[in-house]
N, CA, C and O atoms as a GROMACS GRO file, in nm:
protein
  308
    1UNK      N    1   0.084  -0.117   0.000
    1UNK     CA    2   0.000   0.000   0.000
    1UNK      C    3   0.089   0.124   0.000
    1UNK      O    4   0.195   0.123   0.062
    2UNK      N    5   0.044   0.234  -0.071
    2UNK     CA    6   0.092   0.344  -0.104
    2UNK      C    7   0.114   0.445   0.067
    2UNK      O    8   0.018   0.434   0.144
    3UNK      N    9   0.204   0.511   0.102
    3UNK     CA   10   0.201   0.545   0.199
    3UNK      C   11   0.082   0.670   0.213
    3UNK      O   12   0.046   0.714   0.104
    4UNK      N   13   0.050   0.702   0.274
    4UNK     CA   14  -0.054   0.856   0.327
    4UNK      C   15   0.059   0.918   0.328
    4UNK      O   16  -0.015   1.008   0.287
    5UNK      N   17   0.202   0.980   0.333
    5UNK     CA   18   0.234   1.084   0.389
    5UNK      C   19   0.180   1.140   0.278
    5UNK      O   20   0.104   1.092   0.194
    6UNK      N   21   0.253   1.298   0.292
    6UNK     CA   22   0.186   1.456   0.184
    6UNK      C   23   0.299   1.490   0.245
    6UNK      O   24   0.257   1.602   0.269
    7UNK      N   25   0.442   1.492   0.307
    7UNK     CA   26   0.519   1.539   0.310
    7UNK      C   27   0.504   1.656   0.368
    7UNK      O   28   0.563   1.759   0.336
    8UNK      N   29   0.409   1.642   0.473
    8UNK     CA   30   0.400   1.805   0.557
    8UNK      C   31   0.415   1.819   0.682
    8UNK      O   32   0.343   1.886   0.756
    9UNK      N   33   0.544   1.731   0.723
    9UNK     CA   34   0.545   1.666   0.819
    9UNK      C   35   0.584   1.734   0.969
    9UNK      O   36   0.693   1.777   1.007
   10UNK      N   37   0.456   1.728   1.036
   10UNK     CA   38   0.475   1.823   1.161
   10UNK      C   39   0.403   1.737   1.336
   10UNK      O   40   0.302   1.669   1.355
   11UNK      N   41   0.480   1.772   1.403
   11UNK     CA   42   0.345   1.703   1.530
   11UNK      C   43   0.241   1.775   1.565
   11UNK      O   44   0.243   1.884   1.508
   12UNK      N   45   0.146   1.760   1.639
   12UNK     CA   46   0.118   1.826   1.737
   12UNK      C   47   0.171   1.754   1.884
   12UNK      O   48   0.247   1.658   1.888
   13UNK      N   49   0.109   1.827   2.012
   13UNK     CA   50   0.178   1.794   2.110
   13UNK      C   51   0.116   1.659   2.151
   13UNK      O   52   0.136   1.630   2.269
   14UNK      N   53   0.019   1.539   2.055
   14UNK     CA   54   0.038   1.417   2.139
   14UNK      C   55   0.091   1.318   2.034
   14UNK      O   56   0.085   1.195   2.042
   15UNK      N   57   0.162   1.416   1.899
   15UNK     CA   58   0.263   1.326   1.844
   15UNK      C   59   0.193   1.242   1.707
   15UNK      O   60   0.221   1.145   1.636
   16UNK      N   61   0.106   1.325   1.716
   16UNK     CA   62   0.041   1.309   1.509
   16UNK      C   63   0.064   1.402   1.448
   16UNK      O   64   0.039   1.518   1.481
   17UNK      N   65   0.128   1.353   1.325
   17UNK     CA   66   0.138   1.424   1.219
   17UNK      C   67   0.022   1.521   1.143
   17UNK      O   68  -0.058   1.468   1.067
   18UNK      N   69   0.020   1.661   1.168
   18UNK     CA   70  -0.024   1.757   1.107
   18UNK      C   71  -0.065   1.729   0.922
   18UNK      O   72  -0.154   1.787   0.860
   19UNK      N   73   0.015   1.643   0.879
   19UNK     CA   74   0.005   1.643   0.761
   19UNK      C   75  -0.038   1.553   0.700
   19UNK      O   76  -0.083   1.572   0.587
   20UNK      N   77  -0.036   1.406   0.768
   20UNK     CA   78  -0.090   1.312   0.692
   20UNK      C   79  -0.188   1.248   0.845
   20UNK      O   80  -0.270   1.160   0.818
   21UNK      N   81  -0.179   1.282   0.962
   21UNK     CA   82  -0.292   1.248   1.046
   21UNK      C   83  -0.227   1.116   1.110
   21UNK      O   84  -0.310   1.069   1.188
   22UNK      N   85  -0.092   1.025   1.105
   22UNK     CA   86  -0.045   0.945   1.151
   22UNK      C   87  -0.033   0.934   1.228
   22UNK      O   88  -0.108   1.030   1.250
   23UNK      N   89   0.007   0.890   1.368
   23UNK     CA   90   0.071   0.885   1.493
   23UNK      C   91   0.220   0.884   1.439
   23UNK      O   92   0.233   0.842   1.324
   24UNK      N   93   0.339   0.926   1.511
   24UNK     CA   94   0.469   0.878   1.484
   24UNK      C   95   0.489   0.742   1.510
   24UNK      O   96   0.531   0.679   1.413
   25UNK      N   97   0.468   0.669   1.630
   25UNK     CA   98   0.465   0.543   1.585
   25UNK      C   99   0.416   0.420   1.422
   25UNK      O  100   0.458   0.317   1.370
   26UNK      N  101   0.295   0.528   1.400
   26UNK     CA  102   0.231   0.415   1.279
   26UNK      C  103   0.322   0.444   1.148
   26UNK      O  104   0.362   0.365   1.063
   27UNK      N  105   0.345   0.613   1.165
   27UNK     CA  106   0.470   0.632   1.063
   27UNK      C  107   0.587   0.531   1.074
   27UNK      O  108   0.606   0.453   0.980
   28UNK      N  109   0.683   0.526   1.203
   28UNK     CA  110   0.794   0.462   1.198
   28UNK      C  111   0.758   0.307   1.169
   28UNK      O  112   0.851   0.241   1.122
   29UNK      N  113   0.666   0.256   1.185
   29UNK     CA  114   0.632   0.113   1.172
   29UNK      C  115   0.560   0.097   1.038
   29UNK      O  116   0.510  -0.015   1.018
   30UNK      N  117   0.548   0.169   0.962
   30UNK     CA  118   0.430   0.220   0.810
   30UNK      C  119   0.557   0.040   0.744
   30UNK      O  120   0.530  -0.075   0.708
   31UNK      N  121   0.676   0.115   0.762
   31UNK     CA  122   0.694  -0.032   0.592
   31UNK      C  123   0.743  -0.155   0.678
   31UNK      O  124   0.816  -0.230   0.613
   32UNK      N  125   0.724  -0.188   0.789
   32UNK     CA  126   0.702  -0.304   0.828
   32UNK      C  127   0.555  -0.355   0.873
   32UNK      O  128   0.525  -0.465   0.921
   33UNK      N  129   0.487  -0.263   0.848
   33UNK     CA  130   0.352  -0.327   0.876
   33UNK      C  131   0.292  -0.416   0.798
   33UNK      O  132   0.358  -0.421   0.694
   34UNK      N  133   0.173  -0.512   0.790
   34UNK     CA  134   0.113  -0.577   0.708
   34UNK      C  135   0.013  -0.495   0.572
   34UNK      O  136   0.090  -0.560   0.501
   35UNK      N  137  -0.026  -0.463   0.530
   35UNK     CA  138  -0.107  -0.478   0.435
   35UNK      C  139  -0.289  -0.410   0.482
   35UNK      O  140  -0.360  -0.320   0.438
   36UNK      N  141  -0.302  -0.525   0.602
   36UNK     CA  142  -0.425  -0.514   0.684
   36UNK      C  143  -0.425  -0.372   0.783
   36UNK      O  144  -0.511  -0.288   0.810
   37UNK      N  145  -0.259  -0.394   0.828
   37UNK     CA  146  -0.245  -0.288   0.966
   37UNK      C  147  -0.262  -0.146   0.841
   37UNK      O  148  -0.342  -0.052   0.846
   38UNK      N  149  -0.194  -0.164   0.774
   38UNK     CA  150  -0.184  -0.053   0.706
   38UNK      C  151  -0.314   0.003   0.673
   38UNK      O  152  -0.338   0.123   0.688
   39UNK      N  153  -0.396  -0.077   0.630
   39UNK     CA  154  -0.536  -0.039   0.586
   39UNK      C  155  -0.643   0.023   0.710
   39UNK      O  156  -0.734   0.105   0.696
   40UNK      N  157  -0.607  -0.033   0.811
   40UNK     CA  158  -0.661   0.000   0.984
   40UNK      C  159  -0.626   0.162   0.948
   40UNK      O  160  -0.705   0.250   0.915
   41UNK      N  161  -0.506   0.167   0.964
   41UNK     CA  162  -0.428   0.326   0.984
   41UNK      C  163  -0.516   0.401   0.844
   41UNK      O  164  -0.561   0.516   0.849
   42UNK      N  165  -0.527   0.326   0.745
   42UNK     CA  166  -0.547   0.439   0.648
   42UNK      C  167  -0.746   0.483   0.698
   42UNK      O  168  -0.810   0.586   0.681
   43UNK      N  169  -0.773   0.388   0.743
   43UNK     CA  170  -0.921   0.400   0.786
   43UNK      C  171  -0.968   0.491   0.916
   43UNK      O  172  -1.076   0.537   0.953
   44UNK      N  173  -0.851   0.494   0.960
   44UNK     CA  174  -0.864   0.637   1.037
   44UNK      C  175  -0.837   0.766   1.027
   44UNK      O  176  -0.893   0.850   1.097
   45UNK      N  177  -0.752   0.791   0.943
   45UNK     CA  178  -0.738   0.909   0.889
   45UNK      C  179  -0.835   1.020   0.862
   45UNK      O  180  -0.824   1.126   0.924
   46UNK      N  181  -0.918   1.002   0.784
   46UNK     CA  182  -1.032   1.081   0.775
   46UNK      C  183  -1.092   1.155   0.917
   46UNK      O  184  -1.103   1.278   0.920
   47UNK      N  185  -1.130   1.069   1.037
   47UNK     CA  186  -1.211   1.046   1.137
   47UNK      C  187  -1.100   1.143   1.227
   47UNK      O  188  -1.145   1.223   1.309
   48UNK      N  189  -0.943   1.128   1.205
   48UNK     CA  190  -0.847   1.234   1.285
   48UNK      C  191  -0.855   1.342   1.230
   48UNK      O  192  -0.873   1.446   1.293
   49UNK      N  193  -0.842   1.337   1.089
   49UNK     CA  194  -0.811   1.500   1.027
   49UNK      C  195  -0.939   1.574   1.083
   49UNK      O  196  -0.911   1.675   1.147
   50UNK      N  197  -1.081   1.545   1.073
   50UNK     CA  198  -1.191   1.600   1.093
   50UNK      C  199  -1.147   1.660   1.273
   50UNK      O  200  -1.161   1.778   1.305
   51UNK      N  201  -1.107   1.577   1.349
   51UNK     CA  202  -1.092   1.578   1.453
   51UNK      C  203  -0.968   1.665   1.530
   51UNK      O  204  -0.946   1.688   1.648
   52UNK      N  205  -0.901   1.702   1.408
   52UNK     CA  206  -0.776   1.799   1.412
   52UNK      C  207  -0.809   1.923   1.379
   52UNK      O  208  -0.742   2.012   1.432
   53UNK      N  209  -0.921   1.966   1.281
   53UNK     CA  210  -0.937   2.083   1.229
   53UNK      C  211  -0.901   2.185   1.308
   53UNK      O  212  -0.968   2.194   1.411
   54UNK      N  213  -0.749   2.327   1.283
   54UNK     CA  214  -0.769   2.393   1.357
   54UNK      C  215  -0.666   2.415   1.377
   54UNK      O  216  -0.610   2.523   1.358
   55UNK      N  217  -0.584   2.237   1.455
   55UNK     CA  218  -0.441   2.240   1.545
   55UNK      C  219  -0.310   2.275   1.409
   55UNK      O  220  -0.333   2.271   1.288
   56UNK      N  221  -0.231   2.294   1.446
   56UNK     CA  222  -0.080   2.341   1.371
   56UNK      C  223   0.018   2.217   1.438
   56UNK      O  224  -0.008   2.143   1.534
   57UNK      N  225   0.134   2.222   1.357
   57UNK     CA  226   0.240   2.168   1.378
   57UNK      C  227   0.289   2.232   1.458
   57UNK      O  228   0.312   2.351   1.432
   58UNK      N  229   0.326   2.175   1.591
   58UNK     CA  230   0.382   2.233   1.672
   58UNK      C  231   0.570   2.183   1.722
   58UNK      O  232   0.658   2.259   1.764
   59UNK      N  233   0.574   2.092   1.707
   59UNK     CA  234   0.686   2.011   1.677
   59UNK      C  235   0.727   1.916   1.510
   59UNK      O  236   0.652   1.837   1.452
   60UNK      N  237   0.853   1.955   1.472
   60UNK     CA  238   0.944   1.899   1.371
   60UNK      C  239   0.931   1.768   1.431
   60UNK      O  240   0.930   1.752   1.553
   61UNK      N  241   0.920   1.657   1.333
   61UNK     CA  242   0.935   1.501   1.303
   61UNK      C  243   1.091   1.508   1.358
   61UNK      O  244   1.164   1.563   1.275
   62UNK      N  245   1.141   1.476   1.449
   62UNK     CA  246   1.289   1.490   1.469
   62UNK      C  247   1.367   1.324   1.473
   62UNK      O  248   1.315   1.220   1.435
   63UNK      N  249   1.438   1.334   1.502
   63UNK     CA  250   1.552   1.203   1.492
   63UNK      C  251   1.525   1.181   1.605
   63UNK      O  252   1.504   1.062   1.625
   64UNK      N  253   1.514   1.246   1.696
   64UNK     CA  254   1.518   1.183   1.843
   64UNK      C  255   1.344   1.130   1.869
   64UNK      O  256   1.305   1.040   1.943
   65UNK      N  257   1.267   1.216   1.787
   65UNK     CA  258   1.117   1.163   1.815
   65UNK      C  259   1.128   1.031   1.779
   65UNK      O  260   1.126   0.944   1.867
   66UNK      N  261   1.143   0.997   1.643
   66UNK     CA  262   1.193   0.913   1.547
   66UNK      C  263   1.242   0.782   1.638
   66UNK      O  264   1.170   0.686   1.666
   67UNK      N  265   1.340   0.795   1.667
   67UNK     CA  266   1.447   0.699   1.776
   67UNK      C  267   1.304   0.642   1.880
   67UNK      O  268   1.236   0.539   1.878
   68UNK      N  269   1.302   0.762   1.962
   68UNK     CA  270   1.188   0.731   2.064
   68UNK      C  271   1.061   0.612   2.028
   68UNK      O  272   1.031   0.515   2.098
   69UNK      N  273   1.008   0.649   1.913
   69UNK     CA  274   0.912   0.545   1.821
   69UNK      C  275   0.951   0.415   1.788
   69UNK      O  276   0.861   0.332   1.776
   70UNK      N  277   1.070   0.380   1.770
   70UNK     CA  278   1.165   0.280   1.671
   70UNK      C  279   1.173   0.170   1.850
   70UNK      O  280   1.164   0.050   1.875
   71UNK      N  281   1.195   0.318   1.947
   71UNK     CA  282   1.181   0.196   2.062
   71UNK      C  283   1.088   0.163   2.123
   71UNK      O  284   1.100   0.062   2.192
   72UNK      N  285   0.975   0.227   2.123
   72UNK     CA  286   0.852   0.122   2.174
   72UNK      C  287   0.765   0.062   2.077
   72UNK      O  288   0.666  -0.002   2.110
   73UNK      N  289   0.799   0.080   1.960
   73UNK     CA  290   0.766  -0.044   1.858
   73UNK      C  291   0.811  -0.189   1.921
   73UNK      O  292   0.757  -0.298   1.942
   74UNK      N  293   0.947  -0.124   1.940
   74UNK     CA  294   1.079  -0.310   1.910
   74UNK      C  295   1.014  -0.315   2.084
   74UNK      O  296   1.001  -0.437   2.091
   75UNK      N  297   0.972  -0.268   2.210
   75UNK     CA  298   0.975  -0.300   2.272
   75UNK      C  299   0.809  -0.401   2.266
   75UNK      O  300   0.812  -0.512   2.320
   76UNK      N  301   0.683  -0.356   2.204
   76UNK     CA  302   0.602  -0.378   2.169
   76UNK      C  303   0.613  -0.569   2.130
   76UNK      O  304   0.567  -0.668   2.185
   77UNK      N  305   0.710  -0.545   1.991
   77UNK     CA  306   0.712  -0.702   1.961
   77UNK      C  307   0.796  -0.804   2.029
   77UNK      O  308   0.788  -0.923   1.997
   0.00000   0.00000   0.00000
């Protein structure tokens, strides 16, 4: 499956992306996910953006957010 980003990539302060409505986790886990998971995530999207109307990027996608995600994924499986 084609990814959701739009390359507008921003947080707000509980760590979804402004631009495509992701969590940073579902981002950092997007190309190891299944097919199904992926389709879950894309089925919410709509239901967040509506639910975002308003908020701004308040935090840069950073390396250290990034890192932070990568470890409670791997701690997850």
């Amino acid at each position: 499956m084609i990814s959701p980003c739009v390359a507008r990539c921003g947080l707000n302060d509980d760590d979804y992306c402004m631009g495509c409505f992701r969590h940073i986790d579902e981002i950092v886990a997007w190309r190891t996910s299944t097919e199904a998971e992926q389709q879950a995530i894309v089925d919410k999207l709509a239901s967040r953006k509506a639910d975002f109307v308003g908020e701004e990027n308040q935090h840069t996608l950073s390396r250290a957010k990034w890192l932070e995600a990568e470890a409670r994924i791997s701690e997850k499986a």
